[in-house]
C-alpha positions in Angstrom: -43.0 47.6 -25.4 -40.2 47.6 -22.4 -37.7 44.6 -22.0 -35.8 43.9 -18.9 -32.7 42.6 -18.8 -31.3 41.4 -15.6 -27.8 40.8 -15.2 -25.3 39.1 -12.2 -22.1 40.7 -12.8 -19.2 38.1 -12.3 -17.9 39.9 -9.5 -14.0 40.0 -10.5 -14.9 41.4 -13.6 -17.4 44.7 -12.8 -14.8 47.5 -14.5 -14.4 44.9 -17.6 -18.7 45.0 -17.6 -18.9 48.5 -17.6 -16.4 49.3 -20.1 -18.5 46.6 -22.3 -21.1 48.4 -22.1 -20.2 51.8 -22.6 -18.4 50.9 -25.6 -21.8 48.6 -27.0 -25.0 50.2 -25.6 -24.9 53.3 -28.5 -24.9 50.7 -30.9 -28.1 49.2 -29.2 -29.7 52.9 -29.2 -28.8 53.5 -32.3 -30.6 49.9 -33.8 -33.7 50.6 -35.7 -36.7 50.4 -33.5 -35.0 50.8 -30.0 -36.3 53.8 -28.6 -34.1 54.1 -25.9 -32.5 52.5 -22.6 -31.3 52.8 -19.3 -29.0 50.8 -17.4 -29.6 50.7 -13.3 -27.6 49.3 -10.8 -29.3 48.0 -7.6 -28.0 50.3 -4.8 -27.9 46.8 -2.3 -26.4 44.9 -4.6 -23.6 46.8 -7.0 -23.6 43.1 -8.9 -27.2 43.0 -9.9 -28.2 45.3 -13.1 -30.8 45.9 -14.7 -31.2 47.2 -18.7 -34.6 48.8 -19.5 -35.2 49.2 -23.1 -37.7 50.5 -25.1 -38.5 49.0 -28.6 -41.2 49.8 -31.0 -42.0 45.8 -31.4 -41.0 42.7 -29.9 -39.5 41.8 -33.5 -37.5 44.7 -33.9 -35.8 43.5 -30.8 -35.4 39.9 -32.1 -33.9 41.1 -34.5 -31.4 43.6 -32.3 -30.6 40.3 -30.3 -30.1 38.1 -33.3 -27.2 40.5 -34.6 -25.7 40.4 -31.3 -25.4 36.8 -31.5 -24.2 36.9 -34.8 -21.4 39.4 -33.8 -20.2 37.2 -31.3 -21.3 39.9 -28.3 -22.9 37.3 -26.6 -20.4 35.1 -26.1 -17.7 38.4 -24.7 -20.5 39.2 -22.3 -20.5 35.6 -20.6 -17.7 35.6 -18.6 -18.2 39.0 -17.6 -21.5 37.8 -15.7 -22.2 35.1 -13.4 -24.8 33.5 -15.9 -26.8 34.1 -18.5 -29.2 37.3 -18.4 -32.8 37.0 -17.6 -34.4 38.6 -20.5 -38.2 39.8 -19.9 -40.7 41.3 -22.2 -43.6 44.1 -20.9 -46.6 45.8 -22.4 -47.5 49.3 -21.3 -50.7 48.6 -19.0 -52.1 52.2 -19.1 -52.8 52.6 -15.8 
């Protein structure tokens, strides 16, 4: 299953975002059940991203999220953005 985060970057802060990331994100790939993600940044827009992960089950990515929140990561990330993510769950349609 695929979730979508969607992020506004608070736009004084896009170096402090990135540098967030890059330190965080192998600890999100290295969580058991994530099978990988990308992070895109909409070429119109350099303040809109989007993370695309992939997770084995929904509940392996609660429980990613729920150690985030315990670790306080959530909380660093807000003032880096200009609200709280828009978080988004997908199942593969086959098509």
């Amino acid at each position: 299953m695929s979730v979508l985060v969607l992020l506004e970057v608070n736009a004084t802060k896009p170096d402090e975002l990135e540098a967030f990331f890059h330190d965080e994100l192998h600890h999100t790939r290295a969580f058991e059940g994530c099978e990988g993600l990308t992070m895109h940044r909409n070429m119109d827009d350099s303040n809109n991203i989007v993370i695309v992960e992939n997770w084995e089950t929904r509940e392996h990515y609660e429980k990613y999220f729920k150690w985030r929140e315990d670790r306080g990561d959530l909380d660093k990330l807000g003032p880096m953005t200009a609200g709280p993510p828009s978080i988004r769950f997908f199942t593969i349609v086959g098509v």
